[in-house]
Backbone as CSV, one residue per row, in Angstrom:
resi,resn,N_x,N_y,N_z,CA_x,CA_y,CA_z,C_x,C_y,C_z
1,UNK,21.589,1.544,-4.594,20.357,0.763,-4.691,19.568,1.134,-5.942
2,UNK,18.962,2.149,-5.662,18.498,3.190,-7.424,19.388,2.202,-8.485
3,UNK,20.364,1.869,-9.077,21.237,1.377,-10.425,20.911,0.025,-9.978
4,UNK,20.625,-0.647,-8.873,20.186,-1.951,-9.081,18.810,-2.312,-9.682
5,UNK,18.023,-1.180,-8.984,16.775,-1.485,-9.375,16.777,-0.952,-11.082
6,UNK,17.582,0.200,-11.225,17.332,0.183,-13.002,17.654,-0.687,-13.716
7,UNK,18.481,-1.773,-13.010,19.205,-2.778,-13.785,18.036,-3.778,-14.240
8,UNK,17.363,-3.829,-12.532,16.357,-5.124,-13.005,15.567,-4.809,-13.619
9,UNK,14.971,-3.373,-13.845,13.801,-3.023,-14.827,14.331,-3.230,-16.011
10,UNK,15.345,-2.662,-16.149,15.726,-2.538,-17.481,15.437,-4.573,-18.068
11,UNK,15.560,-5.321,-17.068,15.463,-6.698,-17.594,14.162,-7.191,-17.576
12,UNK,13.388,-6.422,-16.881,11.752,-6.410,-16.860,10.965,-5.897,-18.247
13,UNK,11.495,-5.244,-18.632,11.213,-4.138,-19.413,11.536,-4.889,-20.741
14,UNK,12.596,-5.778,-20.672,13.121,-6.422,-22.311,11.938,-7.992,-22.060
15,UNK,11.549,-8.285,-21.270,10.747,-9.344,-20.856,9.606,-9.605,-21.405
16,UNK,8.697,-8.108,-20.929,7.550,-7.886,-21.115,7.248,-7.253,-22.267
17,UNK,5.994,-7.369,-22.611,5.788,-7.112,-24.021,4.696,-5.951,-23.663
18,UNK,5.026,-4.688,-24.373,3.971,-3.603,-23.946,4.694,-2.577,-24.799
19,UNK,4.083,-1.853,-25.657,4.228,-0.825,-26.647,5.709,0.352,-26.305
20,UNK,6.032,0.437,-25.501,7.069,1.444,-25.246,7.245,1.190,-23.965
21,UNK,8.646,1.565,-23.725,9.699,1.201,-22.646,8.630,2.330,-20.900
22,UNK,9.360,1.457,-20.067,8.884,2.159,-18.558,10.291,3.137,-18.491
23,UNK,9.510,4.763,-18.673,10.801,5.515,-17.872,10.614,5.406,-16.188
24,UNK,11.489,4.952,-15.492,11.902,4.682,-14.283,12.081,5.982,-13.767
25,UNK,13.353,6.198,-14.164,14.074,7.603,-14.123,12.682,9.062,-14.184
26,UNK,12.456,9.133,-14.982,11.288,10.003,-15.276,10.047,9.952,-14.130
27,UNK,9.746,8.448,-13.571,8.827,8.836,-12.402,9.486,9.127,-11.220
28,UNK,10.663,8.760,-10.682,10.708,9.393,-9.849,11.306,10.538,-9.585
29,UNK,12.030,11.556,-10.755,12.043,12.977,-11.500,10.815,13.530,-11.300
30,UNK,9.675,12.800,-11.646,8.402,13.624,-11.501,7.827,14.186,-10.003
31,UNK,8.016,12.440,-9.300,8.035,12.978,-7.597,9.015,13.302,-7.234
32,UNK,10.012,14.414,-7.700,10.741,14.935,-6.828,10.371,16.120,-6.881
33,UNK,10.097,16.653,-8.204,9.445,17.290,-8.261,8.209,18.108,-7.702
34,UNK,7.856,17.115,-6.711,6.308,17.304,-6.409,6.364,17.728,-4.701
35,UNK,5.108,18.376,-4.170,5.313,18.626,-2.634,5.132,17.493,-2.098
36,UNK,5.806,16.666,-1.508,5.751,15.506,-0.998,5.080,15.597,0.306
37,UNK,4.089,13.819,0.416,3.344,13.558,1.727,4.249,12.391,2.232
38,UNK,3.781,11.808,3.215,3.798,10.260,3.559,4.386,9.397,2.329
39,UNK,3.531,9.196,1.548,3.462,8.175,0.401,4.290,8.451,-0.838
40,UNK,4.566,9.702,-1.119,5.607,10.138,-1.796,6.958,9.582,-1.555
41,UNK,7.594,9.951,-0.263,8.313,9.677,0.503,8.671,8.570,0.434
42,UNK,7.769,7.681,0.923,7.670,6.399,0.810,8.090,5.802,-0.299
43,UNK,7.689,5.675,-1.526,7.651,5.210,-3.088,8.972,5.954,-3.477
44,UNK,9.333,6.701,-3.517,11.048,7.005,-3.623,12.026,6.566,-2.813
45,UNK,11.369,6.335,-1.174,12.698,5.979,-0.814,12.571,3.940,-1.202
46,UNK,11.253,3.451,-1.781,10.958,2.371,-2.044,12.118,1.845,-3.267
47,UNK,12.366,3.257,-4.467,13.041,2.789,-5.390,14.073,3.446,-5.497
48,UNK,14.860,3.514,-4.079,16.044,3.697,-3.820,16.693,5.118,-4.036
49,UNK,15.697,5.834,-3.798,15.990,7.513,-4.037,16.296,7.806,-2.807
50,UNK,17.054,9.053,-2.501,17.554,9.761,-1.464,16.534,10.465,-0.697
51,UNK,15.644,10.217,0.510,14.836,11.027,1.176,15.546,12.044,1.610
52,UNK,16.513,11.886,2.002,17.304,12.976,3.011,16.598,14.220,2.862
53,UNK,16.286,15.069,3.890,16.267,16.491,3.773,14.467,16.620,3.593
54,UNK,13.483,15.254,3.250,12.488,15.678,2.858,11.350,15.880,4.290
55,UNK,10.565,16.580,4.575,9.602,16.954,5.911,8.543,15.933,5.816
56,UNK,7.727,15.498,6.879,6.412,15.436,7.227,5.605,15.775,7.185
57,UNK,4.500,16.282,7.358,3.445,17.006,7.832,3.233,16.310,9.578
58,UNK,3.253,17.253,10.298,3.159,16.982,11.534,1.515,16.071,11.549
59,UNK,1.711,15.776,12.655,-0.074,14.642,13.416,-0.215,14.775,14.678
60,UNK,0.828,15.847,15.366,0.328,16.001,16.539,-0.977,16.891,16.896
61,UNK,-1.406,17.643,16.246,-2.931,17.794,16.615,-4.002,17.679,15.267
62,UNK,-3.818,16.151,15.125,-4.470,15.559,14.311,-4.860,13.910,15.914
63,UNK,-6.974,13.963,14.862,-7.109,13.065,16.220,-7.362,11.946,14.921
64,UNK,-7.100,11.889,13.912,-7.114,10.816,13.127,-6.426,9.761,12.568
65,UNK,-6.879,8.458,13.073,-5.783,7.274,13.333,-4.764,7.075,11.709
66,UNK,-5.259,7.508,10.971,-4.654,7.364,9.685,-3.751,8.106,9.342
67,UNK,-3.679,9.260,9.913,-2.704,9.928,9.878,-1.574,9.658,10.729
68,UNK,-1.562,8.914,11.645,-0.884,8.786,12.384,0.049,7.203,11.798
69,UNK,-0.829,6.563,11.186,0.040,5.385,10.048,0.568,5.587,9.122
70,UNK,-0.163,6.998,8.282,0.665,7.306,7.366,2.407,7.692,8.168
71,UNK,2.076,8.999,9.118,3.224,9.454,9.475,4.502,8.187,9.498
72,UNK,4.045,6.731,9.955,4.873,5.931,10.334,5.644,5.718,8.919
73,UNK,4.855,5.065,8.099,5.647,4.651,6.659,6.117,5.861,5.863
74,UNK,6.111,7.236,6.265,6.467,8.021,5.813,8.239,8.390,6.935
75,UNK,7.654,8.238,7.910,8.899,7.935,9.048,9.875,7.686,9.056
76,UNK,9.591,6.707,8.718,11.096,5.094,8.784,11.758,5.471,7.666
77,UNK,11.716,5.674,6.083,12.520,6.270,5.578,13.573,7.504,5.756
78,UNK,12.725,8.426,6.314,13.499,9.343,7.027,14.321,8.852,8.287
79,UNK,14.401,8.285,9.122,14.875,7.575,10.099,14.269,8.297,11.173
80,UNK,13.164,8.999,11.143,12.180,9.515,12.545,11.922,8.396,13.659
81,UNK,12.389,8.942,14.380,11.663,7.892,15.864,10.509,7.889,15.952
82,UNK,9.319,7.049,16.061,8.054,6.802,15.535,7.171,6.269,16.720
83,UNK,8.206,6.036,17.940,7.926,5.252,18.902,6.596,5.468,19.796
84,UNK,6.344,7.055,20.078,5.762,8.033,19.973,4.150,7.709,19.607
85,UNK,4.262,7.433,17.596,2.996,7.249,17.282,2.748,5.395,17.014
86,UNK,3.568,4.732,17.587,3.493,3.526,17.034,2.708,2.828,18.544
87,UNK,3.113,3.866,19.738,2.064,4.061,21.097,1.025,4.163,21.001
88,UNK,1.041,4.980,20.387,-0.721,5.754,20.212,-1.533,4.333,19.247
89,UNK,-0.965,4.353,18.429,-1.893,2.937,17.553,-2.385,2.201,18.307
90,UNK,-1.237,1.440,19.092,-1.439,0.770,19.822,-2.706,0.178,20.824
91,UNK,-2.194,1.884,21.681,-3.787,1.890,22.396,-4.593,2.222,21.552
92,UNK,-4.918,2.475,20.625,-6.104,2.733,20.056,-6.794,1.560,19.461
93,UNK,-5.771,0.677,19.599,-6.796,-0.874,19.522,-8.057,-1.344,20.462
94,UNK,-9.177,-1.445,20.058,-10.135,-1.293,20.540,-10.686,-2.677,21.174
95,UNK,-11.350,-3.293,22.328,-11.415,-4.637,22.416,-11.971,-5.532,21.906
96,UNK,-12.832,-5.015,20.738,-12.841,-5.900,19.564,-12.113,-6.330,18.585
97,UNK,-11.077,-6.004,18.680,-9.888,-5.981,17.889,-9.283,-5.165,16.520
98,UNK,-10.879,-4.222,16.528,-10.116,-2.751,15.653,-9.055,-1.614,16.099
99,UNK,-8.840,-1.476,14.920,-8.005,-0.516,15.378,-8.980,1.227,15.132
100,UNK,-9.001,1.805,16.213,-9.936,2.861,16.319,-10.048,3.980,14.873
101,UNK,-11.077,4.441,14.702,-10.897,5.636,13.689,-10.073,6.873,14.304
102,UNK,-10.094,7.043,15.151,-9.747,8.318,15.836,-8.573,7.661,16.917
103,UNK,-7.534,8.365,17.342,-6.448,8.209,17.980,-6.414,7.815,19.201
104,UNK,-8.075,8.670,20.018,-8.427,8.624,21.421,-9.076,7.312,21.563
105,UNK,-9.304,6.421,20.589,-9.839,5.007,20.515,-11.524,5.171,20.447
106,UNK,-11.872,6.099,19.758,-13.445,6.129,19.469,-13.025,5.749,18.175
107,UNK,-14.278,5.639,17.265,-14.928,5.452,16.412,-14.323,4.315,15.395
108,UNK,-15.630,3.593,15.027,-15.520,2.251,14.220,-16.110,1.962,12.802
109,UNK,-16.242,3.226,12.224,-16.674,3.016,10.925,-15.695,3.058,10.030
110,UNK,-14.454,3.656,9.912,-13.257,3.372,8.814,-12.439,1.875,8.722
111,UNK,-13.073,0.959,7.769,-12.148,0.133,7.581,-10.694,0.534,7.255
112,UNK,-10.462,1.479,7.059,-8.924,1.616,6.104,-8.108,1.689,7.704
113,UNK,-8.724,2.629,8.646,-8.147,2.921,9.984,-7.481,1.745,10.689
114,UNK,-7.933,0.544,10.655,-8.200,-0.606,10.698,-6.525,-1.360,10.245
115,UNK,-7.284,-1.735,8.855,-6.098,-1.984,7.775,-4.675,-1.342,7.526
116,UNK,-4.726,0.155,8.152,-3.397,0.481,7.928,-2.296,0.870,9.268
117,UNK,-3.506,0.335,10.007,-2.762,0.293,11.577,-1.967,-1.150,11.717
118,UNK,-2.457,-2.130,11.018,-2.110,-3.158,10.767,-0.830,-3.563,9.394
119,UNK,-0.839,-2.444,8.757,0.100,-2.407,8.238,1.205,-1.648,8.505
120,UNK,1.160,-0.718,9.053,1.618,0.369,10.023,2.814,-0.225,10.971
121,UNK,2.452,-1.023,11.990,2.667,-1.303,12.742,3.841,-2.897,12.350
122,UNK,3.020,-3.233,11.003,4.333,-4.688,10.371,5.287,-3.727,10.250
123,UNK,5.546,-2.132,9.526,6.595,-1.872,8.685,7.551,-1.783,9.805
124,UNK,7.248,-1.515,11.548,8.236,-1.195,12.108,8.205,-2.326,12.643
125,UNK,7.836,-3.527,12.168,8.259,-4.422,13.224,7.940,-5.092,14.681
126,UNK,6.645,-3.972,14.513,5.770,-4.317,16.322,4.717,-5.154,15.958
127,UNK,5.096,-6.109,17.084,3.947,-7.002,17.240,2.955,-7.167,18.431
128,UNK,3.431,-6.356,19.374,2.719,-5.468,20.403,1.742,-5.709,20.443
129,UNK,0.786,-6.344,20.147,-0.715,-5.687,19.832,-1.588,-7.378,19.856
130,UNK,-2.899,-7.262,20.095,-3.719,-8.281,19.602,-4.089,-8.756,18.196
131,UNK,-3.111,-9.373,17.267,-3.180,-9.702,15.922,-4.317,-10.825,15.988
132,UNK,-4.398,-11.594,16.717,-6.078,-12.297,16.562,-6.967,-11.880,16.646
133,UNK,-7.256,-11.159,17.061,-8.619,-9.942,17.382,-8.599,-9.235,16.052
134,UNK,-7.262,-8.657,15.860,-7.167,-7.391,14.461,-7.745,-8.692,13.324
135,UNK,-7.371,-9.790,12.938,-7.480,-11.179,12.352,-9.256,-10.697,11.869
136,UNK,-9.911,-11.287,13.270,-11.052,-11.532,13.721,-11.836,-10.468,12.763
137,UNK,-11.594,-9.103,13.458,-12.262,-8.206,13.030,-12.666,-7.766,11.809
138,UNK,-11.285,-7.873,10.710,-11.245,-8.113,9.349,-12.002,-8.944,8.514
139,UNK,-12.256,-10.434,9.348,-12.592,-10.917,8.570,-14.146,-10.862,8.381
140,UNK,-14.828,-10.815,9.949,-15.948,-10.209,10.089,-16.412,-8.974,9.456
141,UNK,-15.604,-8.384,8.863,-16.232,-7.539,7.860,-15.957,-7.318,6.653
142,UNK,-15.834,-8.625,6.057,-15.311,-8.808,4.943,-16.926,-8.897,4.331
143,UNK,-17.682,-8.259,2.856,-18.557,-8.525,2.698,-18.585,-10.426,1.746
144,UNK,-19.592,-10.293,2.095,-20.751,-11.448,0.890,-20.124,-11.516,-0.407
145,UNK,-19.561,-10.901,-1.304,-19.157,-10.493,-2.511,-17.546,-10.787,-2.735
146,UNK,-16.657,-10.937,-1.027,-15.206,-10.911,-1.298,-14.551,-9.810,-1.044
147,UNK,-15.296,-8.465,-0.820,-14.777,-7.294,-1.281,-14.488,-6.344,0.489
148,UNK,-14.384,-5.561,0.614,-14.929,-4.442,1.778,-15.118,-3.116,1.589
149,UNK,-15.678,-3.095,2.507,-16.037,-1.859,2.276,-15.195,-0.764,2.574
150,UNK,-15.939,0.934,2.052,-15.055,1.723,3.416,-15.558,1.971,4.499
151,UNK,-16.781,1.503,4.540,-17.243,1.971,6.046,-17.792,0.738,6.535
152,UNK,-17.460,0.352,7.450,-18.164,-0.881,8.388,-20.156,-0.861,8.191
153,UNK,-20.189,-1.942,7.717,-21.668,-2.070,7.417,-22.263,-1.808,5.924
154,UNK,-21.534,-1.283,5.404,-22.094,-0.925,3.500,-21.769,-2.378,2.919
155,UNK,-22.548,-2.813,1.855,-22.387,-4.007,1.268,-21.651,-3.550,-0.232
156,UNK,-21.679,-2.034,-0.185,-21.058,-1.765,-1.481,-19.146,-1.923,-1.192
157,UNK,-18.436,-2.960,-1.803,-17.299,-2.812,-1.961,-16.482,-2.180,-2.786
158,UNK,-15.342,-1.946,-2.586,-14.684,-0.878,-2.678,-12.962,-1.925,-3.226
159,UNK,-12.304,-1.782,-4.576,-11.611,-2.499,-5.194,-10.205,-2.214,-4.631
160,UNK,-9.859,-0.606,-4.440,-8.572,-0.521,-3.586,-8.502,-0.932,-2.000
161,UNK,-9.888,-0.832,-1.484,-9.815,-1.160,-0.091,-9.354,-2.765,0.045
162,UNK,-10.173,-3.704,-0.821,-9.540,-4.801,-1.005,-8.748,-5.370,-0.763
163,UNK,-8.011,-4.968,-2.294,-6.313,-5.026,-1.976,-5.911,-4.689,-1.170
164,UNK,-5.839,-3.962,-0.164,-5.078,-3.418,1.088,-5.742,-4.087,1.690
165,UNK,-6.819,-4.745,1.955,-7.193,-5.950,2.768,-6.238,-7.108,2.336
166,UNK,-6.284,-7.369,1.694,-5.216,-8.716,1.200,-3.847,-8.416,1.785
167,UNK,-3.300,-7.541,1.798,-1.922,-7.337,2.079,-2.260,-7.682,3.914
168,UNK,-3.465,-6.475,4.285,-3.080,-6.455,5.967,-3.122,-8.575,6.283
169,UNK,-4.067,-9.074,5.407,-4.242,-11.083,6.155,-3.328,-11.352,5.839
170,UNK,-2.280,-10.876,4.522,-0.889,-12.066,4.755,-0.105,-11.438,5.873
171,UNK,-0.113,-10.105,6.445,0.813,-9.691,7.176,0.251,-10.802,8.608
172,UNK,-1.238,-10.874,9.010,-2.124,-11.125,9.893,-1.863,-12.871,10.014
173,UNK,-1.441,-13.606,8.847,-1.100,-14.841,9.260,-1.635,-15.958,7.703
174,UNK,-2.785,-14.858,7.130,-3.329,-16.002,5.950,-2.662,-15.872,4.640
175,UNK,-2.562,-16.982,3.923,-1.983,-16.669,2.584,-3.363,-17.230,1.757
176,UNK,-2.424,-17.791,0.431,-3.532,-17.327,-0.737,-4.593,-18.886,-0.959
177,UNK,-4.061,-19.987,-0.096,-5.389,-20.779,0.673,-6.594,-20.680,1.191
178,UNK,-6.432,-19.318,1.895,-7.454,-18.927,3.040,-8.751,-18.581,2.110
179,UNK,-9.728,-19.267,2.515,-11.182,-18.817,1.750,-10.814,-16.966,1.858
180,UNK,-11.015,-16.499,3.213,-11.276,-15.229,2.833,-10.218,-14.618,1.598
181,UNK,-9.175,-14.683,1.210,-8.030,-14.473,0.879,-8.682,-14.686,-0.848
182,UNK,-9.039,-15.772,-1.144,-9.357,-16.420,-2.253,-10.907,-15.536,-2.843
183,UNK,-11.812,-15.121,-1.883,-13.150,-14.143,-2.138,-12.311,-13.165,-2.277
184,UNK,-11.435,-12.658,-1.817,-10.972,-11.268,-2.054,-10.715,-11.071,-3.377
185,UNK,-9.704,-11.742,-4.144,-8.963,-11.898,-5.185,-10.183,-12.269,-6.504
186,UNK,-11.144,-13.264,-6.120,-11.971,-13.196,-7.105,-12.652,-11.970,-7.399
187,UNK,-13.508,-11.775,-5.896,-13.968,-10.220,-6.165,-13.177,-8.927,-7.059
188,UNK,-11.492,-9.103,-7.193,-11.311,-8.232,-7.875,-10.704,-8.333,-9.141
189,UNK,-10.478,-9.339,-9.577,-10.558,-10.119,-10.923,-11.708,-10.115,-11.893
190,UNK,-12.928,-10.246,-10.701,-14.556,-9.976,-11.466,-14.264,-8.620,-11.518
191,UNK,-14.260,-7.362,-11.099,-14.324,-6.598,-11.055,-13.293,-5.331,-11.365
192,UNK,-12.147,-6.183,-11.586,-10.767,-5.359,-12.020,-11.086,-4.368,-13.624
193,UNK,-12.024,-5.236,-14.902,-12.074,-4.918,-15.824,-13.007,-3.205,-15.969
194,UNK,-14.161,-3.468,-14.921,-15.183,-2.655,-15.053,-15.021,-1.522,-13.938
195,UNK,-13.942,-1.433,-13.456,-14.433,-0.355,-12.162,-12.187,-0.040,-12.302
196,UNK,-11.729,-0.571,-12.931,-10.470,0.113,-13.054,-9.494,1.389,-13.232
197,UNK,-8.555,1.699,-12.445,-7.906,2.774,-12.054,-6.548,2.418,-11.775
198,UNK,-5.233,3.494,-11.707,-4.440,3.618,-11.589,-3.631,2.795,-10.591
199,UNK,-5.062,3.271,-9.512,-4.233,2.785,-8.169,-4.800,1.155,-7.837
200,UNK,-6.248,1.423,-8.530,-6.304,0.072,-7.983,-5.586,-1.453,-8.422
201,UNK,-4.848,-0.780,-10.124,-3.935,-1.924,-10.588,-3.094,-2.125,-9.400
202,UNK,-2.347,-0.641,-9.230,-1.627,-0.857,-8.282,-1.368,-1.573,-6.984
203,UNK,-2.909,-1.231,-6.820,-2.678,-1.878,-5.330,-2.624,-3.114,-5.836
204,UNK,-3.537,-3.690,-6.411,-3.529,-5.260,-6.430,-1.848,-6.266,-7.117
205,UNK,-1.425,-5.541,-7.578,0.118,-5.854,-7.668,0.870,-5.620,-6.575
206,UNK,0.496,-4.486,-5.404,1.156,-4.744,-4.450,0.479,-6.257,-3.571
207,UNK,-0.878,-6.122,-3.845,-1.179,-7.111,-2.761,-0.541,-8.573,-3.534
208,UNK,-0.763,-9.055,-4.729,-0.115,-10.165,-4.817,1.056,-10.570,-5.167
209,UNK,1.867,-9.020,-4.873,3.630,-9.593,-4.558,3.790,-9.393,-3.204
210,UNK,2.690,-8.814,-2.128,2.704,-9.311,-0.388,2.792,-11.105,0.079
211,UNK,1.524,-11.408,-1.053,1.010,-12.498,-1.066,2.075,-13.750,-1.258
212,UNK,2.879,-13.216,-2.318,4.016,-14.306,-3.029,3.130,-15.104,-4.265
213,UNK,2.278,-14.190,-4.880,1.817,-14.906,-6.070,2.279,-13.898,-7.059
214,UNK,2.084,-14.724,-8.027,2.607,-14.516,-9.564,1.905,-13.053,-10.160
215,UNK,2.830,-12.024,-10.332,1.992,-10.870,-11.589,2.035,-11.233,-12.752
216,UNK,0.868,-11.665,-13.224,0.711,-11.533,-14.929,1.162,-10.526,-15.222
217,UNK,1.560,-10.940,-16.687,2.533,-9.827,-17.276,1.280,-8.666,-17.909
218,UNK,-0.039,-9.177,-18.195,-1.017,-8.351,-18.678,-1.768,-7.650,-17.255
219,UNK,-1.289,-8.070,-15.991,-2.150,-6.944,-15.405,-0.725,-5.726,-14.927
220,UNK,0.665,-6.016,-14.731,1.610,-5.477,-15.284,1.393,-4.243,-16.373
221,UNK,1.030,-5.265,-17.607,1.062,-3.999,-18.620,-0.317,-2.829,-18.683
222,UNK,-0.777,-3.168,-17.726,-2.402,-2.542,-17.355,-1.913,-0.835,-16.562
223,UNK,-1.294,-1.594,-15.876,-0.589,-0.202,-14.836,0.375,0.499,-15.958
224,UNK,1.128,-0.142,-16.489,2.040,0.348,-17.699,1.442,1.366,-18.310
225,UNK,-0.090,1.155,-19.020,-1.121,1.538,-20.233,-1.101,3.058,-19.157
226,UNK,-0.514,3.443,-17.896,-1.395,4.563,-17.617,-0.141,5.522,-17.538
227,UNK,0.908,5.605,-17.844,2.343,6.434,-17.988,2.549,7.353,-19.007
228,UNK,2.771,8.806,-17.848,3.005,9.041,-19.697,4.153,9.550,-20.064
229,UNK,4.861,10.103,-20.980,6.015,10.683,-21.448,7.008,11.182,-20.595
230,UNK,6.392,12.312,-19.364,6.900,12.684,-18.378,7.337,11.783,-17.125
231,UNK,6.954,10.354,-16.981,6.621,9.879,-15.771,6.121,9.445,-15.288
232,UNK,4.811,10.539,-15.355,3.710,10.806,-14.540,2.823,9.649,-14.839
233,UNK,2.114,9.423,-13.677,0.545,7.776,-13.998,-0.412,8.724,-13.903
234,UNK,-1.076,8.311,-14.725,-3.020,9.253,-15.149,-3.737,8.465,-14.085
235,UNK,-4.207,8.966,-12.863,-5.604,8.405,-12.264,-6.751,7.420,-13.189
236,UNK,-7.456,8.070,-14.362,-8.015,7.366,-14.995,-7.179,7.104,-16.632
237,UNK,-7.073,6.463,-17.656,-6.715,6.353,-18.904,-7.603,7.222,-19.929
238,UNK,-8.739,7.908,-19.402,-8.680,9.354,-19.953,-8.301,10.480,-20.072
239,UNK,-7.892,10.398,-19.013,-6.760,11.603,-18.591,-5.690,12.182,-19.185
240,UNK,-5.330,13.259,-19.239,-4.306,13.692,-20.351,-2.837,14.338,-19.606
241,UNK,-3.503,14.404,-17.808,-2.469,15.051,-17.013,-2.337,13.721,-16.040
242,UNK,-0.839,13.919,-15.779,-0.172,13.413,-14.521,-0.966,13.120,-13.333
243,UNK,-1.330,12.491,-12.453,-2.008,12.875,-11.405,-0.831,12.310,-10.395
244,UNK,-0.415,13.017,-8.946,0.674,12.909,-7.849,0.333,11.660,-7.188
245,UNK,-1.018,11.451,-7.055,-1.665,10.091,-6.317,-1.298,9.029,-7.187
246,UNK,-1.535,9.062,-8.511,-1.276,7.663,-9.151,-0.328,7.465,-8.897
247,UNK,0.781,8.347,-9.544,1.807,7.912,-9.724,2.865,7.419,-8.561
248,UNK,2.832,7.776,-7.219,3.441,6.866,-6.381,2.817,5.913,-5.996
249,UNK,1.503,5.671,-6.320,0.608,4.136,-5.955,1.876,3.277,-7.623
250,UNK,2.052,4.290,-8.515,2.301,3.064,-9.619,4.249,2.914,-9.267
251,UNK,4.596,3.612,-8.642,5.994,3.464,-8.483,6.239,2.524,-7.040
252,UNK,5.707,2.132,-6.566,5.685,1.484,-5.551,5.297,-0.075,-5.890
253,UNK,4.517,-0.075,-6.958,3.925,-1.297,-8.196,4.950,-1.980,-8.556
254,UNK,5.456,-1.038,-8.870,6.645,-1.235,-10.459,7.760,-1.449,-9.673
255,UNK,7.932,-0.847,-8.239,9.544,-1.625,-7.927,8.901,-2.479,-7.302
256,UNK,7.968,-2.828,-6.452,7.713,-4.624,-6.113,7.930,-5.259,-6.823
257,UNK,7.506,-5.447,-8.158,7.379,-6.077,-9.502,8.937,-6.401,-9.834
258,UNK,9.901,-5.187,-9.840,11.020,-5.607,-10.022,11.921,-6.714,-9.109
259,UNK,11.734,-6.216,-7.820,12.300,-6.786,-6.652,11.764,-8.327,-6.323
260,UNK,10.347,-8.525,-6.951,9.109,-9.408,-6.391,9.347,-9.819,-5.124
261,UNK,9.258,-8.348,-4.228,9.674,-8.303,-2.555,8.710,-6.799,-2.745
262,UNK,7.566,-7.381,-1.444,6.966,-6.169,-0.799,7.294,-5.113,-0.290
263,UNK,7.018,-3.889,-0.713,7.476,-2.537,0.598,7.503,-3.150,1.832
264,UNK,6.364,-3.075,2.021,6.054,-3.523,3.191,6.735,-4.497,4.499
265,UNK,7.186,-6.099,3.897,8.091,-6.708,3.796,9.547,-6.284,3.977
266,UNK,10.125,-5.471,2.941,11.375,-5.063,3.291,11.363,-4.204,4.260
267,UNK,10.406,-3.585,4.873,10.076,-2.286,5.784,10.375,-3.230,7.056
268,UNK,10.048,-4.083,7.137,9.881,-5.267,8.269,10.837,-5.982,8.757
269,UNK,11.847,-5.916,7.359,13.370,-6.850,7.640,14.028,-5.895,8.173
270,UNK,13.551,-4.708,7.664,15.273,-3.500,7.996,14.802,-3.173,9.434
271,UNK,13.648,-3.277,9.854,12.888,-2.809,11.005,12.704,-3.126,11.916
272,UNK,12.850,-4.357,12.243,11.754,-5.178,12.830,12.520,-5.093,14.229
273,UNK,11.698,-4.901,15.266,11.822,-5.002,16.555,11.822,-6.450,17.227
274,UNK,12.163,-6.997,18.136,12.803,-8.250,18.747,11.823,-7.637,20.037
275,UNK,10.432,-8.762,19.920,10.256,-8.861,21.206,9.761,-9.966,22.140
């Protein structure tokens, strides 16, 4: 898989127009390098690298719902039985149709808790759950501006939370019609130039190859602008060091981009439960 995907970069790469070539090879050399989480994991076994042999961090006495989504997409690559925490999400859907901050089904101020229970739960394929309610809830707290927040009730939005809002409504049923869908995307188009980062290119290339819309080749070469010699993606473009966070938000970018097929998505085909 790895030599397919170098194949298509390598045809990505003669395509696009951007000052010096993407080492492929070199980022994910860099995260192997690195103590791997969830998301590490994830973004290598995304561009066809060998997880075998790599650990978790346990979540059994963790009462926080996010950890317990990460564990999942960190999971399924490894081939962990997940069944376990994909329970626990579950109930922790709340009857408003959040998904709880905390595991025991309290608390409602983390949008992300929310959003990645909902993404969580596409990669394996469960549909278990009240997706109109999860729908509902999202959209009800979508602010005035297009954007969301991280905490339920702030009007200040937040550009990566966004994007990972966009991904959880196409998983949820809306595509790139849907008013809310369409505020999202403006909000971060207005706002992509002035408040920009590593991850948030990133995310938003993941969200609109979830979506099935087109990556410009200039917001492409945006994530590109942050690589450096080693691999490694700089958090900000001042930066002179590697940072471990960018760079699997940008390797996870860069093979959607190649594939123009979601993690997420393929997490769903190889996965997906029949119920």
């Amino acid at each position: 898989m790895r030599k397919i995907i170098a194949l298509i970069l390598i045809f990505v790469m003669a395509s696009t127009s951007f000052s010096w070539a993407v080492d492929y090879n070199a980022t994910t050399n860099y995260l192997n390098k690195q103590s791997l989480d969830q998301w590490g994991i994830l973004a290598l076994y995304s561009a066809g690298e060998s997880v075998k042999g790599k650990t978790l961090p346990k979540v059994d006495c963790s009462n926080a719902t996010t950890d317990y989504e990460a564990y999942i997409l960190g999971g399924i690559p490894l081939k962990r039985d997940v069944s376990n925490e994909v329970s626990k999400i579950i109930k922790a859907q709340r009857n408003d149709g959040k998904f709880a901050d905390r595991i025991d089904g309290e608390g409602t101020d983390l949008v992300n808790a929310h959003i990645w229970g909902v993404i969580s739960l596409y990669g394996v394929g469960e549909e278990n759950y009240d997706k109109a309610k999860a729908l509902h809830w999202l959209k009800a707290h979508q602010n005035k501006d297009g954007g969301f927040p991280v905490f339920t009730g702030m009007q200040d939005s937040d550009m990566d939370l966004t994007a990972m809002a966009l991904i959880a409504y196409s998983i949820l049923g809306l595509d790139e019609k849907a008013e809310e869908v369409k505020k999202a995307i403006q909000f971060i188009e207005k706002n992509l130039d002035k408040k920009e980062s590593c991850e948030t290119i990133a995310y938003y290339i993941l969200a609109r190859i979830k979506l099935g819309l087109t990556v410009d080749k200039k917001l492409y070469n945006k994530l590109i602008a942050y690589q450096l010699k080693d691999g490694s993606f700089r958090h900000w473009k001042k930066s002179s060091k590697g940072n471990y966070m960018a760079t699997w938000h940008a390797l996870l970018a860069l093979v959607d981009y190649a594939y123009q097929s979601s993690i997420f998505t393929r997490l769903y085909e190889r996965h997906e439960v029949k119920t």
